[in-house]
C-alpha positions in Angstrom: -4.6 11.2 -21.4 -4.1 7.5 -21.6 -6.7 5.3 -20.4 -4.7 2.7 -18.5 -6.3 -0.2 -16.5 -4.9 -2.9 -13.9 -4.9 -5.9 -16.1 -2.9 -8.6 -14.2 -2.1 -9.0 -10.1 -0.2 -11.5 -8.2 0.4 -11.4 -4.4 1.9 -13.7 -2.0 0.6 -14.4 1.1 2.4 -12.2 3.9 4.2 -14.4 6.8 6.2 -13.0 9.7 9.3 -14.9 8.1 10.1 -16.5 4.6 13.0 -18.5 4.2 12.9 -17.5 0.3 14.7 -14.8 -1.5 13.6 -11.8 -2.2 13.8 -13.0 -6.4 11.9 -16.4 -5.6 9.1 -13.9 -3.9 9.4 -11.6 -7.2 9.1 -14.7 -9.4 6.1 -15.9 -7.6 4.2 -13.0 -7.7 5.2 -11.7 -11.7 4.5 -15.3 -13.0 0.7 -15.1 -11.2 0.3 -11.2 -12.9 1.6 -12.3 -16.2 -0.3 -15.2 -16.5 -4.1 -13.6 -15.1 -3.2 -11.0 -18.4 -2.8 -13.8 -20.2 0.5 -12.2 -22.1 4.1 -12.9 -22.9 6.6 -11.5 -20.7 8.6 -10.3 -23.6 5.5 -8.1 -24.9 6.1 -6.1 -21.3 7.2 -2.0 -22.9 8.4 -1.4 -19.4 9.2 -2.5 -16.0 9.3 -1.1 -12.8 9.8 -2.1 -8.9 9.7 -0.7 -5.6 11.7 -1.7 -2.7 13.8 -0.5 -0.2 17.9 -1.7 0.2 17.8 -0.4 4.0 15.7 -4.0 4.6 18.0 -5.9 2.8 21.4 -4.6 4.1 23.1 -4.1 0.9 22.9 -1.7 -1.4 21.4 -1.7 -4.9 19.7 -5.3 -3.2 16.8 -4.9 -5.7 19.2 -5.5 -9.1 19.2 -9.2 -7.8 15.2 -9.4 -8.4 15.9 -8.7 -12.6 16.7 -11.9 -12.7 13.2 -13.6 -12.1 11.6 -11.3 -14.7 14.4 -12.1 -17.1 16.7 -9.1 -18.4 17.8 -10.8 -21.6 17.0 -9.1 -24.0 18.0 -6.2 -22.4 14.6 -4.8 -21.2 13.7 -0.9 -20.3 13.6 -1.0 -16.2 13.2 1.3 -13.3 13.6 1.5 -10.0 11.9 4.0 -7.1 12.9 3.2 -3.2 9.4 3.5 -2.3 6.4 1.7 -2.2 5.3 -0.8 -5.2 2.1 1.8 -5.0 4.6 4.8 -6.6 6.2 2.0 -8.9 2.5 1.6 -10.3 2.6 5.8 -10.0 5.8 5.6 -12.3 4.2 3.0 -14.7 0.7 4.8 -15.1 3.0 8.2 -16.3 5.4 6.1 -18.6 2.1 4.4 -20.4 1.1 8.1 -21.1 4.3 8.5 -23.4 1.8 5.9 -25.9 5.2 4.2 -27.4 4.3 1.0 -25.6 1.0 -0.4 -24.0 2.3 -3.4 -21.1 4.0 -2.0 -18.1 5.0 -4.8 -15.1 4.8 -3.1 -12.0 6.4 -5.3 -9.0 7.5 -4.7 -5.2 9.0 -6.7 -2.2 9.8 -6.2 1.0 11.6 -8.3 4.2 11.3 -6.9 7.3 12.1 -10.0 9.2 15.6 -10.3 9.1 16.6 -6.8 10.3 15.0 -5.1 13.8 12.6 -2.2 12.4 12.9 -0.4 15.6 16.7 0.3 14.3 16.2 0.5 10.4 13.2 2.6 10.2 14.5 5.7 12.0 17.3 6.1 9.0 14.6 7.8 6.8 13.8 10.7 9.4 16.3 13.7 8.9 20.1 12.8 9.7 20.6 15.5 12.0 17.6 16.0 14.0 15.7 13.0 14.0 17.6 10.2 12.8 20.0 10.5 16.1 17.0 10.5 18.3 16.1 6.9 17.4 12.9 8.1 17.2 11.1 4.8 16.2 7.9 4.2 14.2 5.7 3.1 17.3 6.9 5.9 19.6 6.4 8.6 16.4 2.5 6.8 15.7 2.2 7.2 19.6 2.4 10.6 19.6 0.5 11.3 16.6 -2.3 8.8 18.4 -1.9 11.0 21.5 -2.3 14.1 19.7 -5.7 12.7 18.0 -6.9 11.9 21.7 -6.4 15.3 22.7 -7.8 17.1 20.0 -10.9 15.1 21.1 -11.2 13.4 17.6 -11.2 9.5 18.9 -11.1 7.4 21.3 -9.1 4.5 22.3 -12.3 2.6 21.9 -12.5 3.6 18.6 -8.8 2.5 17.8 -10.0 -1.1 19.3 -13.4 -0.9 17.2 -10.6 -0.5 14.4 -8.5 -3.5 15.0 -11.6 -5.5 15.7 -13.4 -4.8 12.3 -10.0 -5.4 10.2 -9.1 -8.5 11.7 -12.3 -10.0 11.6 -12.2 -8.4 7.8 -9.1 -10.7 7.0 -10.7 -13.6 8.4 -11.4 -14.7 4.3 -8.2 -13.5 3.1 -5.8 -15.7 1.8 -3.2 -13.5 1.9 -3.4 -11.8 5.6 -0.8 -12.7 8.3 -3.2 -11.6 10.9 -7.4 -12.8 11.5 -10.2 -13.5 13.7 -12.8 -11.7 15.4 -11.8 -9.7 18.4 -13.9 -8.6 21.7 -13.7 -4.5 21.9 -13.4 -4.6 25.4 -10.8 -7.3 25.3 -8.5 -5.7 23.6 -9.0 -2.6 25.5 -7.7 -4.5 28.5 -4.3 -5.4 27.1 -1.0 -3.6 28.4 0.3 -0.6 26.5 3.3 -1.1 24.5 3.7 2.8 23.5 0.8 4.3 25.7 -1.8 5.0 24.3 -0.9 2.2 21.8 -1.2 -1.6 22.2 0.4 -4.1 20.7 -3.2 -4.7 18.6 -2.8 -1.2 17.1 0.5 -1.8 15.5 1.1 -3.7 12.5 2.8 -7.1 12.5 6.3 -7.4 11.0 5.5 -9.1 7.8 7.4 -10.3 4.6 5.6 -10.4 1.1 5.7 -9.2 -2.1 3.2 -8.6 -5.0 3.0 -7.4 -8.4 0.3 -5.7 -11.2 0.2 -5.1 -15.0 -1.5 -2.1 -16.5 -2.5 -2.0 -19.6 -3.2 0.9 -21.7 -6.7 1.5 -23.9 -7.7 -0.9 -26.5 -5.4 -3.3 -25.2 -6.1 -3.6 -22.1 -10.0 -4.3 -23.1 -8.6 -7.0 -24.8 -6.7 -8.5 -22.1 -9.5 -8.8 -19.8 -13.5 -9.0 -19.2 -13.6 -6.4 -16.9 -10.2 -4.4 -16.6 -9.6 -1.9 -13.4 -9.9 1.2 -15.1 -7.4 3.8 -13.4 -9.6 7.2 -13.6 -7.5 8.9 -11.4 -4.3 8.9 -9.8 -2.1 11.6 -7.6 0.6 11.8 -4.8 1.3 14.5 -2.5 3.6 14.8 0.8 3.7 16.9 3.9 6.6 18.8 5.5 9.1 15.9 6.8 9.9 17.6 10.3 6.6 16.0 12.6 6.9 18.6 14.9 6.0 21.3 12.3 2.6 19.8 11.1 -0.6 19.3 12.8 -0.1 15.0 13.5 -4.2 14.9 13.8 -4.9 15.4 9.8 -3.4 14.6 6.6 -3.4 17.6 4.1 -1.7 15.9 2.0 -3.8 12.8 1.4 -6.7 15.1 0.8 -4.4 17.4 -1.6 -3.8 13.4 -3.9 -7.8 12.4 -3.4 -8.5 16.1 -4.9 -6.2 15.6 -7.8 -7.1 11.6 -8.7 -10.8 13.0 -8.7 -12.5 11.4 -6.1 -15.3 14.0 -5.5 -16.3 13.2 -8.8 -18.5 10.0 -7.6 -19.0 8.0 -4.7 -17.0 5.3 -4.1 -18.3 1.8 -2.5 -15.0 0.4 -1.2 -11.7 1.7 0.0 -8.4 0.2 0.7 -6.4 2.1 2.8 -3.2 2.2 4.3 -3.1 2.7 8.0 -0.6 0.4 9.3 -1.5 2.4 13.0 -4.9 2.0 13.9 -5.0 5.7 14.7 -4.2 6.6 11.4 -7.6 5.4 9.7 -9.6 7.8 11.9 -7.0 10.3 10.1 -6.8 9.1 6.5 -11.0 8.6 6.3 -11.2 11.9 7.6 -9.1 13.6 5.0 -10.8 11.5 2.0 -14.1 12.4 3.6 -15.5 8.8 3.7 -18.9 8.1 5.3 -20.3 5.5 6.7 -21.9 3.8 3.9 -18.3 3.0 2.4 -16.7 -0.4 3.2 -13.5 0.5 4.4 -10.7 -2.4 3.8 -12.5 -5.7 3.6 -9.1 -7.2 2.9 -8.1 -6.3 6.6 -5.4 -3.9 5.8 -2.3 -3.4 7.2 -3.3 -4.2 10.4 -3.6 -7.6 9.1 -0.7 -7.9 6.7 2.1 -4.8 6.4 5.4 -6.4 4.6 6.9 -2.8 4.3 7.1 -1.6 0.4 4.0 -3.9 -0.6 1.8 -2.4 1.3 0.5 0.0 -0.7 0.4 -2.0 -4.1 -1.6 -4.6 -1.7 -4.1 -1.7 -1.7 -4.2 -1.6 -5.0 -4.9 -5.3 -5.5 -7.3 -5.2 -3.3 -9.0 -2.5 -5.2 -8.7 -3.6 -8.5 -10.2 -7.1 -7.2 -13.3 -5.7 -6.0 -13.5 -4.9 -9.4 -12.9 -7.1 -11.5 -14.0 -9.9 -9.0 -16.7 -8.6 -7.1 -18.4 -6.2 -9.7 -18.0 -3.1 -8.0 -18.0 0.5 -10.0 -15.8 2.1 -8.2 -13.6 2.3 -5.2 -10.3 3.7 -3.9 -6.9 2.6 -2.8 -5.0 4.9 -0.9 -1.4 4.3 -0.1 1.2 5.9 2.6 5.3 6.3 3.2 7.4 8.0 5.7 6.5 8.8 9.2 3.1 9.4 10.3 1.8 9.9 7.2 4.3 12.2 5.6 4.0 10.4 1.7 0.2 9.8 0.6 -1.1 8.8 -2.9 -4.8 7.9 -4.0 -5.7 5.8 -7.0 -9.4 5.5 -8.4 -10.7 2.4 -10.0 -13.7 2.0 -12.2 -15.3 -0.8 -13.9 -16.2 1.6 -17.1 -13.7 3.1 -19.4 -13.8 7.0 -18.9 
């Protein structure tokens, strides 16, 4: 294998509306990666981005964005309509081809001009689903009501949850959504998809964000202290909800098994629960105890531009790193409905 490390990161701060283009957000985010590696665009082997057209309207939307990371001379580019977290998946398994040794991994997403009620039901099956206009919040309402019944949580625990991520994001830059939050508070505000409140959904957000990884010797040139990427896997459950058990996340534990998390303790994790349900689910499957610090970025609850998200995990990550010093932590990304798509990335201070 190819040691490859996170060598570069830009983000932009997520807003409930940007008046900027989707290629002005790209070029933001790129220059801010490219620059913090300190390299030339034109030594980049490969590029890859992660977006999704539904958001913008139009199809193949995301060829616009070449343009603000320059595609003369022809460069080598790819495309996945997922999250910038499966771009970075795509980039990590292209460095291990060892013909090249810069990969730019980028991602953006605008929510705010379209109604996600409307947009996000197009992904669930066309026949059976899709025709229901089975939305996100009614879909994460029943998989919240499931982990009620099965006696797992509480709905205190969702509002201890939302309390401890927003007052998380209070010192981030980048999060749409801060401040500290009484428990019983916001135990007292109305459903808006019982048992959810509005608290325990994420805010419609637009942002983008970007990485470069590095492989081996040049990535310890690059940087003091690269993001090592020890481990990295993606797995997915059956699509239909109504077939799987809503209440745990096989899958997420099947990607932590293969990126080799049992092989150490890990002292942060970024994870992706946009629902505040879902973090009861997705520390259960990764097995987390107390004594890790889960999202001190806030997460999604505090910032979700859809197709970022995860990459914004990553970020996170590979700062507590290379900023704060820590050994070794864990970004876990998600996609589809109630956690259908899960992928888990490892990050280490120390070349393997």
């Amino acid at each position: 294998m190819v040691d490859v490390a996170v060598v570069g990161y830009g983000q932009m701060p997520s807003v409930r509306s940007t008046e900027i283009t989707e290629t002005q957000m790209v070029l933001e985010v790129t220059h801010q990666a490219v620059a913090m590696a300190g390299i030339d665009r034109h030594d980049i082997g490969f590029t890859v981005s992660g977006s999704c057209d539904y958001l913008a309207g139009q199809t193949f939307a995301f060829v616009q964005t070449i343009e603000a990371i320059g595609a003369w001379p022809p460069i080598s580019e790819s495309h996945v309509e997922m999250d910038g977290a499966w771009a970075m998946y795509e980039g990590f398994t292209r460095l291990q081809e060892g013909d090249i040794d810069l990969v730019l991994v980028y991602c953006h997403g605008r929510s705010s001009p379209g109604q996600p009620e409307q947009v996000y039901p197009l992904q669930l099956d066309p026949y059976h689903l899709a025709p229901l206009g089975l939305d996100p919040w009614s879909l994460a309402a029943l998989q919240a009501r499931a982990l009620l019944d099965s006696g797992t949580a509480t709905e205190r625990d969702f509002a201890e949850i939302v309390a401890r991520n927003r007052a998380n994001a209070a010192g981030n830059e980048y999060a749409q959504v801060s401040g500290k939050f009484d428990v019983d508070a916001l135990l007292a505000e109305p459903y808006v998809r019982e048992p959810l409140r509005r608290h325990d959904l994420p805010p419609i957000s637009d942002g983008a964000a970007a990485v470069v990884l590095a492989a081996g010797d040049k990535a310890a040139s690059l940087v003091e202290r690269p993001a090592w990427i020890s481990g990295i896997d993606h797995r997915i459950d059956i699509h239909q909800p109504g077939m799987r058990d809503l209440t745990v996340s096989p899958s997420t534990a099947l990607a932590a098994e293969g990126a080799g998390l049992g092989a150490g303790p890990v002292e942060v994790a970024e994870v992706t629960a946009p629902f505040s349900p879902q973090e009861v689910i997705v520390r259960n499957a990764l097995g987390l105890d107390d004594s890790v610090v889960v999202n001190p970025s806030g997460g999604a609850l505090a910032a979700n531009p859809v197709m970022v998200t995860g990459l914004v995990r990553v970020i996170e990550a590979a700062r507590q790193v290379t900023e704060q010093g820590r050994d070794r932590v864990l970004a876990h990304a998600t996609g589809g409905q109630a956690l259908q798509q899960n992928l888990v990335c490892i990050l280490e201070g120390s070349r393997a």
